[in-house]
mmCIF file of the C-alpha atoms, coordinates in Angstrom:
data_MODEL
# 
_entry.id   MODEL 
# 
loop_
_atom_site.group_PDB 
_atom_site.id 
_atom_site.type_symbol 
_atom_site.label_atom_id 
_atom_site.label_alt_id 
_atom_site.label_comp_id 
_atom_site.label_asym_id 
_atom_site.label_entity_id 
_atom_site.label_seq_id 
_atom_site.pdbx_PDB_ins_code 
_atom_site.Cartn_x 
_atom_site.Cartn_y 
_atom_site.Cartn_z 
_atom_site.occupancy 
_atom_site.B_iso_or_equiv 
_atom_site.pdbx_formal_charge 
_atom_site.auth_seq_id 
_atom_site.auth_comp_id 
_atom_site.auth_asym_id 
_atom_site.auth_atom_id 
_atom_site.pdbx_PDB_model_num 
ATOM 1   C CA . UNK A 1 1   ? -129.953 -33.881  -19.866 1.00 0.00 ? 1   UNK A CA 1 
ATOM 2   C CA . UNK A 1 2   ? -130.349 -36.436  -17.207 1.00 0.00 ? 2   UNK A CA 1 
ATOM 3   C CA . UNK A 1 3   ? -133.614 -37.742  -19.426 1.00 0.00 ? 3   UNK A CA 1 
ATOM 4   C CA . UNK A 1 4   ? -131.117 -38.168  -22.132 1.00 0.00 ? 4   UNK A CA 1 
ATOM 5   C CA . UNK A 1 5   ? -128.809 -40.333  -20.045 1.00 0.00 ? 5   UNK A CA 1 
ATOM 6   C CA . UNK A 1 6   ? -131.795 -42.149  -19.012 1.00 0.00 ? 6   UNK A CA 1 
ATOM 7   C CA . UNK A 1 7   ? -132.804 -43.328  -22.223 1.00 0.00 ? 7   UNK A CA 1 
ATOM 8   C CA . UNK A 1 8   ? -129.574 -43.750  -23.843 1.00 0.00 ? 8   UNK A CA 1 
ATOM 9   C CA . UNK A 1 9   ? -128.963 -46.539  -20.889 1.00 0.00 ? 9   UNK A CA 1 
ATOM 10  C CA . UNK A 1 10  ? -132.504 -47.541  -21.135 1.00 0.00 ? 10  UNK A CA 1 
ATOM 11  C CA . UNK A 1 11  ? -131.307 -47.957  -25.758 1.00 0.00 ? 11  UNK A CA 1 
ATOM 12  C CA . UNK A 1 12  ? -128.332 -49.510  -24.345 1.00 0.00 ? 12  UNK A CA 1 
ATOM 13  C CA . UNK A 1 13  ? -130.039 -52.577  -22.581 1.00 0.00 ? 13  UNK A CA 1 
ATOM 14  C CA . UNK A 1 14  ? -132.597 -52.780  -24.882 1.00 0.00 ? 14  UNK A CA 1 
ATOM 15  C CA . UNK A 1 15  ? -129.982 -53.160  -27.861 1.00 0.00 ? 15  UNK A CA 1 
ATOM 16  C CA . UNK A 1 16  ? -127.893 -55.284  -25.148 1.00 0.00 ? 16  UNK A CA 1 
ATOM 17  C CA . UNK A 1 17  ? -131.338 -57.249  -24.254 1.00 0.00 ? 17  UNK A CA 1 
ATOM 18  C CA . UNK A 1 18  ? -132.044 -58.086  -28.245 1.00 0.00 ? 18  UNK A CA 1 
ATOM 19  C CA . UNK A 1 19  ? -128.298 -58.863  -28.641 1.00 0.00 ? 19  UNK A CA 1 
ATOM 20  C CA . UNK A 1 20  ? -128.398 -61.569  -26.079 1.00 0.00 ? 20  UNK A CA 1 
ATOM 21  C CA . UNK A 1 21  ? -131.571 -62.657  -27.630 1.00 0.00 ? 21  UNK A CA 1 
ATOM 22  C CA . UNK A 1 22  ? -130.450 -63.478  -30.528 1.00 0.00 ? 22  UNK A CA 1 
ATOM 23  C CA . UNK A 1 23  ? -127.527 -64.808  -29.950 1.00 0.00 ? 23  UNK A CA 1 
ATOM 24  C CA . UNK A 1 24  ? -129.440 -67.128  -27.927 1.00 0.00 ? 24  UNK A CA 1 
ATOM 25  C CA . UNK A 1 25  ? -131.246 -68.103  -30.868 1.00 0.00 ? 25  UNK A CA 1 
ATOM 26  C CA . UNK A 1 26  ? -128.037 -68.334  -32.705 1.00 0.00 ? 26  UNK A CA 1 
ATOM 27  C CA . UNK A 1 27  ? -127.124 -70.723  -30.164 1.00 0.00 ? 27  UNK A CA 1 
ATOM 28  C CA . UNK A 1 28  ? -129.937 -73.230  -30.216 1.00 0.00 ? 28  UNK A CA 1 
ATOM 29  C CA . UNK A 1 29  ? -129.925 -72.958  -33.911 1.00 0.00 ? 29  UNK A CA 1 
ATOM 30  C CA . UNK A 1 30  ? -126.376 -73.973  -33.657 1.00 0.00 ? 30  UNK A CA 1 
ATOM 31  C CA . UNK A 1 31  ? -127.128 -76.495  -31.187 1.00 0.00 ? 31  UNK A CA 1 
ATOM 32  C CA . UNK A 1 32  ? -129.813 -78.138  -33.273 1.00 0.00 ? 32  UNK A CA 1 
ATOM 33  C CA . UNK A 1 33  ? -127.310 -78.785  -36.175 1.00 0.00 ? 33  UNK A CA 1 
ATOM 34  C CA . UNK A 1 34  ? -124.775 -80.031  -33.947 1.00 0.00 ? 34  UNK A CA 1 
ATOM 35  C CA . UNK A 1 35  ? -126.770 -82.840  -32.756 1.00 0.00 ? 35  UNK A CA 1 
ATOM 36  C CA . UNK A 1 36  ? -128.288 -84.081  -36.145 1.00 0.00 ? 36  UNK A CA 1 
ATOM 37  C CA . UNK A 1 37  ? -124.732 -83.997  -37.258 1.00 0.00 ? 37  UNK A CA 1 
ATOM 38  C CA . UNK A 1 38  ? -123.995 -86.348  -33.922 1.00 0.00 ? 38  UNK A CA 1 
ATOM 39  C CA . UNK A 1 39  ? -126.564 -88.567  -34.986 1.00 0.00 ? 39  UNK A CA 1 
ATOM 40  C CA . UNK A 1 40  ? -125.144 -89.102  -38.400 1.00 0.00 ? 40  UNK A CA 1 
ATOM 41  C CA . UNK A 1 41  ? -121.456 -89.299  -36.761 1.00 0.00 ? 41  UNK A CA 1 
ATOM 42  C CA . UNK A 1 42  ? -123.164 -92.108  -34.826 1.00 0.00 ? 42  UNK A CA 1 
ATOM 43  C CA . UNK A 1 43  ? -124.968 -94.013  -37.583 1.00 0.00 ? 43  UNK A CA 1 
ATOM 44  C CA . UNK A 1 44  ? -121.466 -93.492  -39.941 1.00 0.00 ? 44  UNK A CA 1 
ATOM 45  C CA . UNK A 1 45  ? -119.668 -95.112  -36.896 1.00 0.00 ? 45  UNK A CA 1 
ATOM 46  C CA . UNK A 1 46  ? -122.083 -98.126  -36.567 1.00 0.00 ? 46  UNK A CA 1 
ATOM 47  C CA . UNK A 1 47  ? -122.123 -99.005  -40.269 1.00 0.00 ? 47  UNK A CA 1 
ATOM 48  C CA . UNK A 1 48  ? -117.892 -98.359  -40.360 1.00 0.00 ? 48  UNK A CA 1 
ATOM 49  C CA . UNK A 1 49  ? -117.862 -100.892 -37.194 1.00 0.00 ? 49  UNK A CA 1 
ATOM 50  C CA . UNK A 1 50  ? -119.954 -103.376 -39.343 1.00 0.00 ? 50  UNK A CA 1 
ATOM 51  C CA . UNK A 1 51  ? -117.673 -102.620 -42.183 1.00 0.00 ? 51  UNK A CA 1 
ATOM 52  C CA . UNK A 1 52  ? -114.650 -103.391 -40.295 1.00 0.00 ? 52  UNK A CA 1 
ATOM 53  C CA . UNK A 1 53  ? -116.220 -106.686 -38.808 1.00 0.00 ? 53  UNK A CA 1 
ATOM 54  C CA . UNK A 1 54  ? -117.229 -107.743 -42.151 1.00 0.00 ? 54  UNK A CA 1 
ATOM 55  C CA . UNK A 1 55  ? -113.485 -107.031 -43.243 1.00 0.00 ? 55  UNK A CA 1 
ATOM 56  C CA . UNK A 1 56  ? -112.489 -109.284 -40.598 1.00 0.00 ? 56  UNK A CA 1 
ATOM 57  C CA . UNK A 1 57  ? -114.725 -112.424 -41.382 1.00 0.00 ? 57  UNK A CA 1 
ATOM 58  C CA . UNK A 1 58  ? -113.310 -111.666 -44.934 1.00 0.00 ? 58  UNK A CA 1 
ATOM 59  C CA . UNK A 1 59  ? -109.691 -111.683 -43.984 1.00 0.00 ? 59  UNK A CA 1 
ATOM 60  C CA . UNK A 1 60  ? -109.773 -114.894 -42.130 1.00 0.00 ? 60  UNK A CA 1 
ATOM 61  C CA . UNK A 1 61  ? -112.112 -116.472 -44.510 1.00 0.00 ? 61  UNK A CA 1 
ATOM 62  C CA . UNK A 1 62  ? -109.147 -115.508 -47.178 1.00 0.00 ? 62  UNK A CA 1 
ATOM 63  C CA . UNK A 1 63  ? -106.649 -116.214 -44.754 1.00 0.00 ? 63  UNK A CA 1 
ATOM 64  C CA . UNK A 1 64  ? -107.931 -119.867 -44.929 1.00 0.00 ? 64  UNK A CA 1 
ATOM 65  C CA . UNK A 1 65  ? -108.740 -120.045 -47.945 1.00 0.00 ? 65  UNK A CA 1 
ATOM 66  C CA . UNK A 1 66  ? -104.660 -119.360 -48.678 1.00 0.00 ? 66  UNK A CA 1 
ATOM 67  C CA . UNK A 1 67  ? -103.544 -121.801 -46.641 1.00 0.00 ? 67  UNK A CA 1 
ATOM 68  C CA . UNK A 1 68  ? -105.734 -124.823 -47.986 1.00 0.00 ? 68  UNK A CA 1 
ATOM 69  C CA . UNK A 1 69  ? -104.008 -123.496 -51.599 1.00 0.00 ? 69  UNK A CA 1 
ATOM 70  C CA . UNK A 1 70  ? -100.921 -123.765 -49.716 1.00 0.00 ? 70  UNK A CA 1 
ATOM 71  C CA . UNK A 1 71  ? -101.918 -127.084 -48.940 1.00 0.00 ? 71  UNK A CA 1 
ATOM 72  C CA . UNK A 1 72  ? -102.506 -127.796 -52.461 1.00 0.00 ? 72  UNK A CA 1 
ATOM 73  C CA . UNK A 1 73  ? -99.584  -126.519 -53.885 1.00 0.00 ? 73  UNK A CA 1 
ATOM 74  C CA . UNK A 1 74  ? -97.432  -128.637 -51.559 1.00 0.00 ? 74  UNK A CA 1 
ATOM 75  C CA . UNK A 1 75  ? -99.348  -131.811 -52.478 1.00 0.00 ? 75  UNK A CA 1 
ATOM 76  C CA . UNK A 1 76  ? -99.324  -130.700 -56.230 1.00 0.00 ? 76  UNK A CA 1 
ATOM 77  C CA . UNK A 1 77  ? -95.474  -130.175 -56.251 1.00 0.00 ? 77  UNK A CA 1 
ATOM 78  C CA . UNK A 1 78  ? -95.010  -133.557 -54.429 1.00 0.00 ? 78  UNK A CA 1 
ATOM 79  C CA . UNK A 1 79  ? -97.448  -135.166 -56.887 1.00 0.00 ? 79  UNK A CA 1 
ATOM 80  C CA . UNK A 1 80  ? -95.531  -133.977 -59.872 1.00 0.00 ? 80  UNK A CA 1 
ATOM 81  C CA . UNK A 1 81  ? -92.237  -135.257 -58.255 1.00 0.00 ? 81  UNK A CA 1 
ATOM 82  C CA . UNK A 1 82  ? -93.222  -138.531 -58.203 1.00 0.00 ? 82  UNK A CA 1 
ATOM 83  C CA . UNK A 1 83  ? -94.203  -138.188 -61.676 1.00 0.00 ? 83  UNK A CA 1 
ATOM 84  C CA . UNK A 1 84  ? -91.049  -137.167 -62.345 1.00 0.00 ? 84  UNK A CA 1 
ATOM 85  C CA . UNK A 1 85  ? -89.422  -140.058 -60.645 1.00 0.00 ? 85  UNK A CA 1 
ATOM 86  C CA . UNK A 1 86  ? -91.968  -142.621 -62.263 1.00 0.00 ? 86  UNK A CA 1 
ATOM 87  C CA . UNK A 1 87  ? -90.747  -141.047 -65.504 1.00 0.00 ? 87  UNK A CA 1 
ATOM 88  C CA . UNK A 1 88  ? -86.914  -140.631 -65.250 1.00 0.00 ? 88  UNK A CA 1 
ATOM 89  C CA . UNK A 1 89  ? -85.766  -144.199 -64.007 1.00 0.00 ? 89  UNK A CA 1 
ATOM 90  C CA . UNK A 1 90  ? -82.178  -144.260 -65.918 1.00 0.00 ? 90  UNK A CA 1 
ATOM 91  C CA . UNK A 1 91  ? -82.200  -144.979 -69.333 1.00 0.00 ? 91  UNK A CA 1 
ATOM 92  C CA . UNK A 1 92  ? -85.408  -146.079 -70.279 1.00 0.00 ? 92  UNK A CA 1 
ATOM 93  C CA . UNK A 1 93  ? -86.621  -146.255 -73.604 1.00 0.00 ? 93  UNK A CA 1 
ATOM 94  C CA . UNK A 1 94  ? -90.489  -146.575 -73.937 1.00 0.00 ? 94  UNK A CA 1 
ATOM 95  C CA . UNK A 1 95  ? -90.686  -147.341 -77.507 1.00 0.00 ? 95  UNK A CA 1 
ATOM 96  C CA . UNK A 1 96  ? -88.511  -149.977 -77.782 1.00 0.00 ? 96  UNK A CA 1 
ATOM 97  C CA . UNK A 1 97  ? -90.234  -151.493 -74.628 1.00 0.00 ? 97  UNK A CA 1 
ATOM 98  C CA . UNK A 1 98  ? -93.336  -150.932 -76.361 1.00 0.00 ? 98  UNK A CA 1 
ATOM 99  C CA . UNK A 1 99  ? -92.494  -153.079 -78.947 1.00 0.00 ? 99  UNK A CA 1 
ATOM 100 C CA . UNK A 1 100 ? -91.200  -156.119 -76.882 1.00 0.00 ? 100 UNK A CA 1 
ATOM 101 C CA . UNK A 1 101 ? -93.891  -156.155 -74.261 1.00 0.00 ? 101 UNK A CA 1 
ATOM 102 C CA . UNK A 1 102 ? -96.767  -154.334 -76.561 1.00 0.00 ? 102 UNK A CA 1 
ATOM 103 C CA . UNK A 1 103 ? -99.489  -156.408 -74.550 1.00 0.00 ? 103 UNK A CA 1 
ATOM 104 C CA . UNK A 1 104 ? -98.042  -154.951 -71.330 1.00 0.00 ? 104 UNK A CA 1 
ATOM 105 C CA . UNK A 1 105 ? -97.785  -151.663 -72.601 1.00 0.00 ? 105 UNK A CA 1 
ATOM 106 C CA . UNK A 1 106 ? -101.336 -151.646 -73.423 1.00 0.00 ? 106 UNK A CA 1 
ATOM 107 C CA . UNK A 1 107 ? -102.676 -152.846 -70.538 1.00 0.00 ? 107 UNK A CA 1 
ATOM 108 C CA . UNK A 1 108 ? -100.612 -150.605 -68.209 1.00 0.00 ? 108 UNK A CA 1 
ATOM 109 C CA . UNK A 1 109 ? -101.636 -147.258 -70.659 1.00 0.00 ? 109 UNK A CA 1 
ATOM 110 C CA . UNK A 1 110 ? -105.230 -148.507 -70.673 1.00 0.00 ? 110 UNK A CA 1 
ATOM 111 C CA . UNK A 1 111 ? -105.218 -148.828 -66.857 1.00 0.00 ? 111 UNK A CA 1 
ATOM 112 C CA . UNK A 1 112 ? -103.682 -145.532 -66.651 1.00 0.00 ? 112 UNK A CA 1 
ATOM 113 C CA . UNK A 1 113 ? -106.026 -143.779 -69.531 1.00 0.00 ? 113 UNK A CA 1 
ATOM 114 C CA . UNK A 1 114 ? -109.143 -144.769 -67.499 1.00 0.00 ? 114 UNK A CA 1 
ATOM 115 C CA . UNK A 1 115 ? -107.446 -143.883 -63.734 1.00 0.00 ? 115 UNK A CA 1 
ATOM 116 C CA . UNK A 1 116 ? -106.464 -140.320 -65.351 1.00 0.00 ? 116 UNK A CA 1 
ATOM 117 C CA . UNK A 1 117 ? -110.893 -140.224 -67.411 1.00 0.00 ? 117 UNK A CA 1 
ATOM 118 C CA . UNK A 1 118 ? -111.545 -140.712 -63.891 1.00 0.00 ? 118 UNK A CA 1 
ATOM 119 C CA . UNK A 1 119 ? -110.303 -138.238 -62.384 1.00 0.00 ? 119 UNK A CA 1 
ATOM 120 C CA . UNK A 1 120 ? -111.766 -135.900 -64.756 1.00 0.00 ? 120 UNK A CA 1 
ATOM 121 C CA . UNK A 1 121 ? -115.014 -136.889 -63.806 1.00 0.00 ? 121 UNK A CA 1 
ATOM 122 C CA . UNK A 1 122 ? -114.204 -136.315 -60.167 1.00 0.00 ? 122 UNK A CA 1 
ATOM 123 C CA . UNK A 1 123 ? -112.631 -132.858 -61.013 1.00 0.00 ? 123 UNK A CA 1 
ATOM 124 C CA . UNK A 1 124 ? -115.887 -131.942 -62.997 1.00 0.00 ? 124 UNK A CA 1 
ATOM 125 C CA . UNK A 1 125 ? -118.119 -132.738 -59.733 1.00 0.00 ? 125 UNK A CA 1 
ATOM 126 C CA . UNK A 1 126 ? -118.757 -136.577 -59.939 1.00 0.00 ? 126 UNK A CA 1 
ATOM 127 C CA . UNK A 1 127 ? -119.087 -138.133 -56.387 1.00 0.00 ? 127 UNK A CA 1 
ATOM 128 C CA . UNK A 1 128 ? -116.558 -140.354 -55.202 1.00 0.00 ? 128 UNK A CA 1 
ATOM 129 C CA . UNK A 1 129 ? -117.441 -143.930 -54.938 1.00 0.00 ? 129 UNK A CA 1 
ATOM 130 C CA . UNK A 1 130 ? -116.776 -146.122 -51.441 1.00 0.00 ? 130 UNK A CA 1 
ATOM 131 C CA . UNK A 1 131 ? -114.198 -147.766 -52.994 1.00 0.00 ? 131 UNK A CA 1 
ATOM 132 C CA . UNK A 1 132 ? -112.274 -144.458 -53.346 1.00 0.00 ? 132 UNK A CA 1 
ATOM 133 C CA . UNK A 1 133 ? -112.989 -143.218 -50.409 1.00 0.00 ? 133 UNK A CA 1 
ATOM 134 C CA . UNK A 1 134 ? -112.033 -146.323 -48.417 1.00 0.00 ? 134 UNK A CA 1 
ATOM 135 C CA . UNK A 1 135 ? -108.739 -146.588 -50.259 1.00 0.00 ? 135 UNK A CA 1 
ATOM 136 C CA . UNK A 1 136 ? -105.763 -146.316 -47.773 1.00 0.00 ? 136 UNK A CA 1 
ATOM 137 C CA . UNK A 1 137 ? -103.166 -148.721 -48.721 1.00 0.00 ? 137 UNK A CA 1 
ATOM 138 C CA . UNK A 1 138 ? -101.049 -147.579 -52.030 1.00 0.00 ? 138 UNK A CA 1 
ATOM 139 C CA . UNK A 1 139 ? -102.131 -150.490 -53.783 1.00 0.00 ? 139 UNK A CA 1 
ATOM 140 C CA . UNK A 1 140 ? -105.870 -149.278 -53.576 1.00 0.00 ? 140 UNK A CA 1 
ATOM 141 C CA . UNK A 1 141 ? -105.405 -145.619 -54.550 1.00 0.00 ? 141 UNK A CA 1 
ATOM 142 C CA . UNK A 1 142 ? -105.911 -144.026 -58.200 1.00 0.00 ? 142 UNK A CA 1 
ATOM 143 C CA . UNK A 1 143 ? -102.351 -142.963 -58.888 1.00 0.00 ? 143 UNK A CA 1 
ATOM 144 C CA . UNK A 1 144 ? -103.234 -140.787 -61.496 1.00 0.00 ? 144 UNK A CA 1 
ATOM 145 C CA . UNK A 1 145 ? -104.748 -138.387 -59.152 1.00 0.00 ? 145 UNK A CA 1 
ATOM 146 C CA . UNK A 1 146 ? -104.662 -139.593 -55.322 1.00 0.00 ? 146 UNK A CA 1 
ATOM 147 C CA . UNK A 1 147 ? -105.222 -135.885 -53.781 1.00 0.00 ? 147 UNK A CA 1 
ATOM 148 C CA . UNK A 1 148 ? -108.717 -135.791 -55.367 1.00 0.00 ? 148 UNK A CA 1 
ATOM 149 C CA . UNK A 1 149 ? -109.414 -139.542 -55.703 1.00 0.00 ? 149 UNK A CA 1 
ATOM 150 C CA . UNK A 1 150 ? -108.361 -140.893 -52.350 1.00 0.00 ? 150 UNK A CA 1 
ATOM 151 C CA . UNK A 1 151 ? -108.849 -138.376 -49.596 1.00 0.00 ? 151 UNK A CA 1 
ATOM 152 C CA . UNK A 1 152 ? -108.095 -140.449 -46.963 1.00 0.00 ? 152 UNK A CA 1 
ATOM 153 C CA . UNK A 1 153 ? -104.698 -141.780 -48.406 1.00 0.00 ? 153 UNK A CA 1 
ATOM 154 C CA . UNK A 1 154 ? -102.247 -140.763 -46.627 1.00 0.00 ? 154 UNK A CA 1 
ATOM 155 C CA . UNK A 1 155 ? -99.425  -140.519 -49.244 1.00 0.00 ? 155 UNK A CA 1 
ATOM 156 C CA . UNK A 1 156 ? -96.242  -141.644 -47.032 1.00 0.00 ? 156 UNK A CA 1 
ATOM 157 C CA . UNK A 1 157 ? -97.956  -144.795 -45.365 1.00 0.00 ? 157 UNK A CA 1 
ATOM 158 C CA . UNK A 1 158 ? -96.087  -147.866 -47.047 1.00 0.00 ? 158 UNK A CA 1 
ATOM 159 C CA . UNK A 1 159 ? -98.366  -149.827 -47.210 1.00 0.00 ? 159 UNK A CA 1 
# 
């Protein structure tokens, strides 16, 4: 009987002995995975960190980009008001002021006609001549188009 006991504690730690064995095993196994699955946490993180930096460059780059079309706008808006002031001077009638000054007329639409061709060509990627850019006084500027035309015009300098 006590050989009995003997071996049934010697089957005991033996099955004890093989547990702990393989649960070790289990354990590295486990231990293994966890750390290629750190390395591709790390490498996710990296890339999301140059993700989010490139997201940043992009926001501010849009961030400008909005404000010069801010710009614009405002200019635009002021550009078309003084349109609509050159335009809407009382009671003018064009036609009948055609007809008594029709040399005038001509001269002032054909000065106009080319101003406006020109700034076509300027808006379709024609470089800007000295002359434009050196324009600063009003009387110097194209007034069909002075935002693209004359960049250094500064539109509220009487001059």
């Amino acid at each position: 009987m006590f050989g009995y006991a003997k071996m049934a504690i010697m089957l005991v730690m033996v099955i004890g002995i093989g547990g702990a064995l393989v649960y070790v095993m289990k354990l590295r196994a486990d231990n293994a995975i966890l750390k290629a699955n750190q390395v591709v946490l790390e490498q996710a993180m990296e890339s999301q960190a140059k993700v989010i930096e490139q997201q940043k460059i992009d926001f501010q780059a849009i961030m400008e980009t909005n404000k010069r079309l801010t710009e614009l706008s405002g200019n635009l808006k002021q550009e078309l008001n003084d349109l609509d002031k050159r335009f809407t001077k009382g009671k003018r009638d064009l036609g009948k002021t055609a007809i008594d000054r029709t040399k005038a007329i001509q001269r002032i639409i054909t000065k106009a006609s080319n101003k406006a061709l020109r700034c076509v060509e300027i808006s379709s990627g024609a470089p800007l001549t000295e002359q434009e850019l050196a324009a600063t006084k009003k009387s110097e500027i194209n007034r069909e188009c002075p935002s693209i035309a004359n960049p250094n015009y500064v539109p509220y300098n009487n001059n």
